[in-house]
Structures are given as structure tokens and as C-alpha cells.
C-alpha positions as CSV (number, residue, x, y, z in Angstrom):
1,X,0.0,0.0,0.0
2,X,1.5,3.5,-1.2
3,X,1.4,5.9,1.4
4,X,-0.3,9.5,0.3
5,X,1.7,12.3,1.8
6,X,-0.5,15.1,3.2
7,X,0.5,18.7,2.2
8,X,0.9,20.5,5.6
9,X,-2.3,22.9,6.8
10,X,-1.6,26.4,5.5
11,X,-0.2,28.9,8.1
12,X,-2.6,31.2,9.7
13,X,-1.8,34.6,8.2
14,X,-2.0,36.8,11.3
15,X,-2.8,40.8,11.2
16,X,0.3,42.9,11.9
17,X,1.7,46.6,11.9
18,X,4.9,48.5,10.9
19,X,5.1,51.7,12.0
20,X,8.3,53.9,9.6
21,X,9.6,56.5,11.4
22,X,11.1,59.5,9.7
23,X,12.9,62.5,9.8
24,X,13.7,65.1,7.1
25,X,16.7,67.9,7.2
26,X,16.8,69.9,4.2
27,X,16.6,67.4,1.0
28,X,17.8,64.5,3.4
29,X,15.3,61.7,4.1
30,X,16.4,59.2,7.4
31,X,13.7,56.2,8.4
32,X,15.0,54.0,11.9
33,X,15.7,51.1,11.2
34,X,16.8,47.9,13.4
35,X,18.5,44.8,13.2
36,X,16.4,41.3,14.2
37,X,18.6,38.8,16.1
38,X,19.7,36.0,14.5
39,X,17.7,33.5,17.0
40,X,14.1,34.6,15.4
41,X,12.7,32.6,13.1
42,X,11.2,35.1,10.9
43,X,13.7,37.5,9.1
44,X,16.5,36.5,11.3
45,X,19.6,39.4,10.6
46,X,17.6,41.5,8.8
47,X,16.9,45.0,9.4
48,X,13.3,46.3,9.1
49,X,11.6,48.5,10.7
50,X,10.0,48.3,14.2
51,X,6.2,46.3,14.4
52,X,4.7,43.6,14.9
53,X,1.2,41.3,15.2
54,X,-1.6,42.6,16.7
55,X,-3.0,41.9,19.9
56,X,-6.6,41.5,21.5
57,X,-5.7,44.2,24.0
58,X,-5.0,46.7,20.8
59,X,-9.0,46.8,20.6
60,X,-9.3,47.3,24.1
61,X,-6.9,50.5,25.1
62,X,-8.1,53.7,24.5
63,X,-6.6,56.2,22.6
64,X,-5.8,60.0,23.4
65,X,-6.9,61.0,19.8
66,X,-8.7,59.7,16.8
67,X,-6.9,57.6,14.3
68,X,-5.6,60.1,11.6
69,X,-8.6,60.7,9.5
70,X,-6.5,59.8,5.7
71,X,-5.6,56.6,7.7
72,X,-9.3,56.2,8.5
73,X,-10.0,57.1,4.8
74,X,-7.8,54.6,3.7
75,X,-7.8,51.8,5.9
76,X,-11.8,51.8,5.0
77,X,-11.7,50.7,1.8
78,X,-9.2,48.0,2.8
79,X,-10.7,44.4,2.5
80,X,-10.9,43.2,6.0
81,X,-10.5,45.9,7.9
82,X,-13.2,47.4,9.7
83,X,-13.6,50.8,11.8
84,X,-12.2,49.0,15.1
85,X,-9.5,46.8,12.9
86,X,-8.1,50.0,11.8
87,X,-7.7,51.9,15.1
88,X,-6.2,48.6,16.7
89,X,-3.5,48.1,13.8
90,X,-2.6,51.8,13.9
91,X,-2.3,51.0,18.0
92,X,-0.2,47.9,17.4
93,X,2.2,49.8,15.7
94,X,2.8,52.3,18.4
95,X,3.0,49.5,20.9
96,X,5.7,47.7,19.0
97,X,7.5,50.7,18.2
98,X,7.9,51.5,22.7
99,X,8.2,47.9,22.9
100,X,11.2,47.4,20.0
101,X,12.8,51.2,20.3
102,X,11.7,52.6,24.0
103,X,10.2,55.5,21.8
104,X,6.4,56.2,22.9
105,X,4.2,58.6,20.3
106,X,1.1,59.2,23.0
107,X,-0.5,62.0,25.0
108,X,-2.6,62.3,28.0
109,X,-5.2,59.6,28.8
110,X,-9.0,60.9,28.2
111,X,-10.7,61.2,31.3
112,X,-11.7,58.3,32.7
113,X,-10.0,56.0,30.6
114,X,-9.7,53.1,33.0
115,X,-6.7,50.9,33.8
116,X,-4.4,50.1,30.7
117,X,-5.3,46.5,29.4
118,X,-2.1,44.2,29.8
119,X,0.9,44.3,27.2
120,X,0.3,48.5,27.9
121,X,0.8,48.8,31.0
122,X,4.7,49.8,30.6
123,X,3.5,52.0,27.6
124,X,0.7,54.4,29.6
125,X,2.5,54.3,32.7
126,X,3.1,57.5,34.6
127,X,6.2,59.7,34.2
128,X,7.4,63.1,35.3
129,X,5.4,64.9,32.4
130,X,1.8,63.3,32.3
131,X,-0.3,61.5,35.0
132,X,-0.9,58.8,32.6
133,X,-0.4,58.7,29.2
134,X,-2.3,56.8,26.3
135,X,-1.8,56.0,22.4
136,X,-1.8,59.2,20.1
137,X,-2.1,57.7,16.2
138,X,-3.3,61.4,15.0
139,X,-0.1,61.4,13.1
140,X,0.6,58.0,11.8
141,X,-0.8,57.8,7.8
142,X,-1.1,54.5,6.5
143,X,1.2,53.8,3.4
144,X,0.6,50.4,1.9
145,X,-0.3,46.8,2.7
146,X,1.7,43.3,2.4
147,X,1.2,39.7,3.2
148,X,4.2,37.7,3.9
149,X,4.8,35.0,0.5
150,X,3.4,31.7,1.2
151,X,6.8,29.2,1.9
152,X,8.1,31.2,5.2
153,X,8.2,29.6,9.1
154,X,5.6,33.0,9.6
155,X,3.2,35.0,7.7
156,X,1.9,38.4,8.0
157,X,-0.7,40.8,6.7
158,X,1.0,43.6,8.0
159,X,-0.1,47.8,7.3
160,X,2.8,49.8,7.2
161,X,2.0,53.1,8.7
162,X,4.2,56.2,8.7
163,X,5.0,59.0,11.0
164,X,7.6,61.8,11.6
165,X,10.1,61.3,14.2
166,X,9.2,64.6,16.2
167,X,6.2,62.6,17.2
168,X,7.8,60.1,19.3
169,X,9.3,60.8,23.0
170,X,11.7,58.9,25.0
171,X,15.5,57.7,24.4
172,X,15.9,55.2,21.6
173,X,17.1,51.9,23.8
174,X,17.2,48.3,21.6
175,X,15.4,45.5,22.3
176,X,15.6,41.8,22.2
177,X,13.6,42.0,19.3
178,X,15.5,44.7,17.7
179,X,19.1,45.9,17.9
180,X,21.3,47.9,16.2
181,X,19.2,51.0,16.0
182,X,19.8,54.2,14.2
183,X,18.9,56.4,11.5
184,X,19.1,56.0,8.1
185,X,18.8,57.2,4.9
186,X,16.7,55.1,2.2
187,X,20.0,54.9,-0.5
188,X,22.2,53.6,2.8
189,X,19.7,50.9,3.8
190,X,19.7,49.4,0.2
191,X,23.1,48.1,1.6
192,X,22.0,46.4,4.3
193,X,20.1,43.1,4.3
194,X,16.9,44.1,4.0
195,X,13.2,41.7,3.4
196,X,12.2,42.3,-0.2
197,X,9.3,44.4,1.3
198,X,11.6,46.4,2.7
199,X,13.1,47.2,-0.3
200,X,10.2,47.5,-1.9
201,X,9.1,50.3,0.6
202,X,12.1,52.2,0.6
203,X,11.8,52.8,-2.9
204,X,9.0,54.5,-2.8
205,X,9.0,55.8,0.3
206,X,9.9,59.3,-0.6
207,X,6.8,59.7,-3.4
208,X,4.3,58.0,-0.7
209,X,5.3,60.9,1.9
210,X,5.0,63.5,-0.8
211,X,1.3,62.1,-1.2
212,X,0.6,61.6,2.9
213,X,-2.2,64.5,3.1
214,X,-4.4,62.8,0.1
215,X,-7.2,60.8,2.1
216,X,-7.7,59.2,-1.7
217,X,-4.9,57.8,-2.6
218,X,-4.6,54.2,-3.3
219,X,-2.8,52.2,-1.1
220,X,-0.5,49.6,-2.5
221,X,-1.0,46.2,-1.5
222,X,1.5,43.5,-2.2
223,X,0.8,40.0,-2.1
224,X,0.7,36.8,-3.9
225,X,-1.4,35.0,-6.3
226,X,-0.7,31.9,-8.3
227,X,3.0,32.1,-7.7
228,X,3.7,35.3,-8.8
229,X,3.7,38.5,-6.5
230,X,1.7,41.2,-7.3
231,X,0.2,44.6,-6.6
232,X,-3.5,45.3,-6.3
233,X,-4.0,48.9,-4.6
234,X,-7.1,49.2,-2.4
């Protein structure tokens, strides 16, 4: 009797969010980027920038502001994503950013905002400046869309979000999860070893920025179909 191999389940593609820092001095563009150690199983030595999956308790904090409202614009016509999806990814992404960089883009809690769900407790708690502090995603402006290529240990649908570094407080400290911080210009990181996403959004970083304040734009999404990669913009 032959035996039939099974092909292995599919991997659950899990929501996730990037969040691209950046600064601009004259005609210079810098983006932080960080390494990933080389004991992770996804993207092990390669420099991306900070983010992560999101968590239940991204639905449950809440924020000091609204989400930006050309991320809300955008985000909308997203497939998937509704109202409450897109607040939480833009929340995940400022979690992961204190969590990765020790940088924190929030302002003062509203008024009676409760006690800060766990995984942001560290992020909201108080410091010299506030009595307590929540998530501010006012400034972060979602940029484009990916889902990790079928074939890796992990996979991702992960919204890159962008916002400029005056934004976020705190000293920049690595992580286990990233190291090797600093700034960066787009044309220095094409030497490092990047993800091909990476790449991808470095490229046109500079002409996405340019077009930040148009609530209309469509948002590149890069994913696969049929073994080929490809762009539909939502």
C-alpha cells in the first residue's frame, strides 16, 4: 500500500503593523531602522523596521486621539479591515514601536480611561510629564499593505504606517527583538540586508510621503497569487 503524503495545513496569516519612522533635514530623508537577532525565526539578521502582530488588547486600550482621518479614509476601503481593525493596527504599531525602540508617540489619557489592558501597562505608565499617558495615532498615515509570500516559518498581513520622528518621545534603547538602532537614509539601507518588502518600501517611500495628506490615494497592496507576486492597490 503506497502511502499518500498530506501537504501540511496552510499557516494562519496573522494581522500585523509596521510603523516607519522618519525625519527630514533639508533634502535628506532618514527612516529608523533595526536589526532582528539571528535566534528569530522570521527575518532572522535583517533590518526592518519596528512592528509587529496585533494583539486583542489593541482593541481594548483607548486612545488620546482619533486615528488620523486619511488613515481612517484609507484603511476603510481596505478588504478586511473594519472601523475597530483599523484603530487597533494603527495602535499595534505604536506598541511595538515603545516595545522594540523605547520610543512612545502618546499624549494624555482621556478622562476616565480606565486601567491600561495588559501588554500597555509599561507604555501608559506615569512619568514626570503626564499622569498617565495613552496612544496618540493622530499622526501616523497608513502607506501600503503586504502579506508575507506563502513558503516562510511565519506569515503576516502587515499595514505599514508612517510618522515623523518629532512625534515620538523617549530615548531610543534596543530590544531583544530589535538591535542595532539608528537612522538611516533610504539609499544607505539598500546596503544592508533588508526583506524584499523592505526594499520595496524604501523605494518608494519618498513619493508615498510626498502624497501623505491625500485621504484618496490608493494604497499599494503587495501580495501573492498563483505564484507570482503582485500589486493590487485598495
Amino acid at each position: 500500500m503506497t502511502d499518500v503524503k498530506q501537504k501540511p495545513a496552510p499557516l494562519r496569516i496573522r494581522d500585523a503593523a509596521t510603523l516607519i519612522l522618519y525625519r527630514k533635514s533639508r533634502d535628506t530623508l532618514e527612516v529608523l531602522m533595526g536589526e532582528r537577532g539571528s535566534g528569530h525565526a522570521f527575518l532572522p539578521n535583517r533590518y526592518v523596521f519596528p512592528g509587529g502582530k496585533l494583539d486583542i488588547n489593541d482593541y481594548r486600550i483607548r486612545p488620546a486621539a482619533p486615528l488620523n482621518p486619511v488613515s481612517h479614509s484609507r484603511l476603510s476601503r481596505a478588504r478586511v479591515t473594519g472601523p475597530r481593525k483599523a484603530v487597533a493596527l494603527a495602535l499595534a504599531a505604536i506598541r511595538e514601536t515603545f516595545e522594540e525602540t523605547g520610543l512612545r508617540i502618546a499624549a494624555p489619557a482621556p478622562a476616565k480611561a480606565g486601567p491600561a489592558p495588559r501588554g500597555w501597562r509599561g507604555f501608559c505608565a506615569p512619568d514626570n510629564q503626564q499622569p498617565c499617558l495613552a496612544p496618540d495615532p493622530s499622526g501616523l498615515v497608513y502607506i501600503c499593505r503586504a502579506v508575507t509570500p506563502p513558503n516562510r516559518p511565519r506569515r503576516f498581513d502587515a499595514r505599514f504606517f508612517a510618522a515623523p520622528a518629532e512625534l515620538a518621545q523617549g530615548e531610543l534603547i534596543a530590544s531583544e527583538e530589535l538591535g542595532k538602532l539608528h537612522w538611516v537614509t533610504p539609499e544607505a539601507a539598500a546596503r544592508l540586508e533588508l526583506p524584499n518588502i523592505t526594499v520595496l518600501v524604501l523605494k518608494h517611500l519618498a513619493e508615498w510621503l510626498d502624497c501623505a495628506a491625500d485621504p484618496a490615494l490608493p494604497v499599494p497592496f503587495f501580495h501573492n497569487r498563483g505564484g507570482k507576486h503582485i500589486n493590487t492597490p485598495e
